[in-house]
N, C-alpha and C positions, 0 to 999 in steps of 0.2 A: 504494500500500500504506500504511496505516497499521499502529499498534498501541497496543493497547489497555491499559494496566496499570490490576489489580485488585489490592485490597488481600489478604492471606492473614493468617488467624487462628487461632489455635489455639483447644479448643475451650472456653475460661473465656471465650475474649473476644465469643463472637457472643452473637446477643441469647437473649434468653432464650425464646422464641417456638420459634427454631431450637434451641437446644439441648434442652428437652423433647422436640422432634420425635425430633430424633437420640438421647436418650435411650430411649425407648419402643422406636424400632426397635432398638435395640443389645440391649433384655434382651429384646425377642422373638426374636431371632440366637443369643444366651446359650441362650435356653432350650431352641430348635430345636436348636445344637449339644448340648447337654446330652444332650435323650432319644433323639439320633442314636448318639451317642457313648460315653456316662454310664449311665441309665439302668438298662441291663440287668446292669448289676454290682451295684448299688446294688437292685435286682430280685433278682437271686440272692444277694446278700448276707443282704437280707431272710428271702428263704425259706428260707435255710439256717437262721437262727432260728428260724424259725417251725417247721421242721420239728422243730429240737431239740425248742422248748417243750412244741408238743401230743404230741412221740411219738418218748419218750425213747429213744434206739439205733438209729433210725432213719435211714437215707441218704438224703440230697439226690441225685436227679439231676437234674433239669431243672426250668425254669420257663416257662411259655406266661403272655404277658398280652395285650391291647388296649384300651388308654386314649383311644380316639377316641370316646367318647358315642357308641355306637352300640348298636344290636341287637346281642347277645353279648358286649358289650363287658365285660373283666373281668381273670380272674387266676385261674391254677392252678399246684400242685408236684406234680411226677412226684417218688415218694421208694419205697424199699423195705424193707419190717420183716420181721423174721422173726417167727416166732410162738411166740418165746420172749418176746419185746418186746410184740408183742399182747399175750398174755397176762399181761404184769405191769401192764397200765396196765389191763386189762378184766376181769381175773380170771376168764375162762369156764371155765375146766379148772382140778381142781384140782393138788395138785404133782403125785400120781399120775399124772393122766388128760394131762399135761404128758408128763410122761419115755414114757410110751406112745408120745404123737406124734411126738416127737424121739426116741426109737429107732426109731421102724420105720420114720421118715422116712413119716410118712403125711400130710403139710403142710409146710414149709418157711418160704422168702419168699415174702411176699405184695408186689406191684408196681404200685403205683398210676400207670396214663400217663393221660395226653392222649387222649381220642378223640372228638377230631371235627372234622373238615375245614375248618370255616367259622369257628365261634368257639372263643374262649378266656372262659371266667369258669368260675366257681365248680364248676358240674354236669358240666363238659366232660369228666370222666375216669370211666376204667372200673378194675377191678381182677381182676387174673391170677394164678393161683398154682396150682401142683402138688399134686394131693391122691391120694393110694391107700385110702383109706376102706375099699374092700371088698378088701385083702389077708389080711385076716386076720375071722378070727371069734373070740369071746368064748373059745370054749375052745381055742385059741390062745397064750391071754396070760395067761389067770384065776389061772395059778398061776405068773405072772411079775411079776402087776402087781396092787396093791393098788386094784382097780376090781371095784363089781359088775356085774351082768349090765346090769340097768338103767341105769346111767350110763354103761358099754359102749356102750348102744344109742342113747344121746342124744348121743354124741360129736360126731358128725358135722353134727346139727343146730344145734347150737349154734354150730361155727364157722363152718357156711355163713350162719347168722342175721346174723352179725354183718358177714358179709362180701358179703353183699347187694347188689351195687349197683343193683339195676333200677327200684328206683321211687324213686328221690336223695332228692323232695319230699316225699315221705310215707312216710319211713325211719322204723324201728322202730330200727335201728342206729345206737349210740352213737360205731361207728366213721366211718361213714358222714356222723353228723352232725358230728363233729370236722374231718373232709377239710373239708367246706364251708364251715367255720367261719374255721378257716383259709384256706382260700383267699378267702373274703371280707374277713378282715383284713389278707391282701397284696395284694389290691383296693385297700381302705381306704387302705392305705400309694401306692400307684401313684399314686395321681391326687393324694394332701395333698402329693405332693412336685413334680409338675409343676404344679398349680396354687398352691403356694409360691411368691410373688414373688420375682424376680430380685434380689437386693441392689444396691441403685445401685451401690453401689462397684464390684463387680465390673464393672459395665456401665461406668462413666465411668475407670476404669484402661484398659482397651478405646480409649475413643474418644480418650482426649488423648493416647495414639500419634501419632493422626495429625491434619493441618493443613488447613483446610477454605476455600472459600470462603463471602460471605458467605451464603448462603443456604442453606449448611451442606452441601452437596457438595467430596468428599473432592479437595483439591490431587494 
């Protein structure tokens, strides 16, 4: 039997060859724990924003992304407005044609999800919402509500205009194109932060924990 002694180093003292090495891999570890870990907070933190900004009074519920460069690859917010909030940022009704719908409850919340199985980006949601449109007729209301016949009769166009979702790419909808807008800006956000370099620091506080041999495998 013999034995062998090797020298052990901490990690200032190997060369410099090996510590770049073990640098590199330590903030690709950093960063794999990051969007393991991290990510999805720093994901929904985002879209909570984002929901604020484009659409004021609106709820956050969820967020779908996939940051692997692929096919579908992307970012969306499931969030829910009622159509008092629609209509202060889109002005389609006016205050009259407003207190209509919210009295007689003939619209509600409007619910933007997720739909679709495979990917997540931008176009992947659809939108849901309760409507009774034909509960009533014009003379019904005409002497409750300051509406005439004809803007009575265009009510309903107007909100389903806006709320359109079937042709996303070649939407006449300002609502429509805000969803996408946003969800491409939390896109945007998704990947400038995992492709953000690892700050050495963090990486080398990590590795001079521990004590290596010299070819920079961990003692």
């Amino acid at each position: 039997m013999r034995t062998i002694e090797e020298k052990i180093y901490n990690y200032d003292e190997l060369s410099e060859e090996v510590k770049e090495r073990l640098l590199e891999k330590q903030k690709e570890r950093e960063l794999e724990s990051y969007c393991e870990y991290c990510l999805i907070e720093d994901m929904r933190y985002k879209a909570r924003e984002l929901v604020k900004e484009y659409f004021n009074g609106a709820t956050f519920n969820n967020v779908y992304y996939d940051l692997s460069y692929c096919q579908g690859s992307g970012a969306m917010i499931e969030f829910t407005i009622n159509i008092v909030d629609l209509n202060n940022k889109y002005h389609i009704l006016s205050d009259e044609e407003l207190r209509y719908v919210t009295d007689k409850g003939i619209v509600n919340d409007i619910v933007i999800y997720h739909k679709d199985n495979l990917y997540y980006h931008e176009y992947t949601f659809d939108i849901k919402y309760y409507d009774d449109f034909y509960g009533y007729d014009y003379e019904d209301i005409k002497d409750e509500y300051n509406i005439t016949e004809e803007e009575f009769n265009t009510i309903e166009d107007r909100i389903i205009k806006l709320l359109d979702a079937y042709n996303k790419h070649n939407t006449e909808s300002e609502f429509i194109k805000d969803i996408v807008s946003m969800n491409k800006e939390l896109t945007k956000y998704g990947y400038s932060v995992i492709e953000h370099p690892i700050d050495d620091e963090i990486a080398l506080e990590s590795l001079r924990e521990n004590e290596y041999y010299e070819n920079g495998e961990i003692f």
